[in-house]
C-alpha positions in Angstrom: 222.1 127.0 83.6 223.3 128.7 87.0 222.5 131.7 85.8 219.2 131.1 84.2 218.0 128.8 87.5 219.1 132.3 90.2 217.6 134.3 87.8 214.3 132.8 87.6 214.5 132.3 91.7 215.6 136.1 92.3 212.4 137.0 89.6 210.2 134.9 91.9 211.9 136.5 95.3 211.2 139.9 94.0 207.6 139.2 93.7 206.9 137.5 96.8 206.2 134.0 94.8 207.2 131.2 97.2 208.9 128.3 95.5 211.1 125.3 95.9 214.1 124.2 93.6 215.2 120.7 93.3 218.3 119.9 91.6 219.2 115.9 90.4 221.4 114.4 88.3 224.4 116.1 89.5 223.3 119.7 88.8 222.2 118.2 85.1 218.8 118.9 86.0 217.0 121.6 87.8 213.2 121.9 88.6 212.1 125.5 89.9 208.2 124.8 91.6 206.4 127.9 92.5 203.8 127.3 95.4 201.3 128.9 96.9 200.7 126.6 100.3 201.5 129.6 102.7 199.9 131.7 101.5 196.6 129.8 101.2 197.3 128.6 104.5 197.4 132.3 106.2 194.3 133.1 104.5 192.8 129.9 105.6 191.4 128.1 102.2 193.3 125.2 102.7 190.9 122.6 104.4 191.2 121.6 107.7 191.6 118.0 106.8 194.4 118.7 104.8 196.1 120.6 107.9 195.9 117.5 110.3 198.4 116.0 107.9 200.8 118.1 109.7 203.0 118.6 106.1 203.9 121.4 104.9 204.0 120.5 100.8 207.5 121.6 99.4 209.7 120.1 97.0 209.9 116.4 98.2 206.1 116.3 98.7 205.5 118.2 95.1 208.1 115.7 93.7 206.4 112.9 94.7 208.0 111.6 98.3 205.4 112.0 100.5 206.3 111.9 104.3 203.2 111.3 106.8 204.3 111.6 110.1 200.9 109.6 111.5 200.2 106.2 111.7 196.7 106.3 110.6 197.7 109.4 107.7 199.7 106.3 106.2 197.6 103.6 107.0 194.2 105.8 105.0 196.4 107.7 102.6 195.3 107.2 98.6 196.0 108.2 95.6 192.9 110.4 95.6 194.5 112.1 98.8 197.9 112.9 97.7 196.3 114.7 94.6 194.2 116.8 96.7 196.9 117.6 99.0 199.2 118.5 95.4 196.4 120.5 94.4 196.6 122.9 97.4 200.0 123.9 96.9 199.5 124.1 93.0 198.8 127.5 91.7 195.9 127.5 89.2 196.8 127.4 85.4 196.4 130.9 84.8 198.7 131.5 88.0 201.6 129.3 86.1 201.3 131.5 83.3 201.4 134.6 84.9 205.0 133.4 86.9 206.1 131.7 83.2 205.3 135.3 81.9 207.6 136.9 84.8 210.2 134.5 84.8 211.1 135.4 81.0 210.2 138.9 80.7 212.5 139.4 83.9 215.1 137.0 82.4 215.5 139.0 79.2 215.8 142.2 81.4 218.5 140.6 83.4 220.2 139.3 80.4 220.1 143.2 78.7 221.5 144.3 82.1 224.7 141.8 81.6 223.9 140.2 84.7 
């Protein structure tokens, strides 16, 4: 699984697809999620609102722990908000399939390499 899990990250690295691995269950389990915060941030579609929050989504937040470092971010915070804050990190479908598509064409290169 190692080898499968820095595959798919060095895939990702190679095509400048930011993502976050989380690892649980003693190494048992790995989850690989591809995000696309920074880069909607530096081209400034994600909503100002959203910014005040002062997080910066990555693997806790996308796995569900969400830190608010405000008072009044807790106190107000909804459902309804923490899926609109998931939602601007999330790529689009179509962007999931394109990194899926990546991830195994690039894994079956690797594995004819014998890497």
């Amino acid at each position: 699984m190692a080898q499968l899990v820095g595959d798919a990250a060095r895939i990702m690295q190679a095509h400048n697809i930011p993502h976050n691995v989380l690892i649980s269950d003693c190494g048992a389990r790995v989850f690989i999620f591809p995000q696309c915060y920074a880069k909607k941030q530096a081209k400034g579609l994600v909503q100002e609102h959203l910014l005040d929050y002062q997080v910066n989504p990555a693997v806790w937040e996308i796995s569900g722990h969400l830190v608010l470092k405000r008072a009044e971010d807790y106190a107000g915070f909804t459902e309804a908000k923490a899926w609109e804050l998931l939602a601007a990190v999330s790529l689009t479908e179509e962007e999931l399939v394109q990194v899926g598509k990546l991830i195994f064409a690039g894994q079956g290169a690797e594995t004819a390499k014998g890497t």
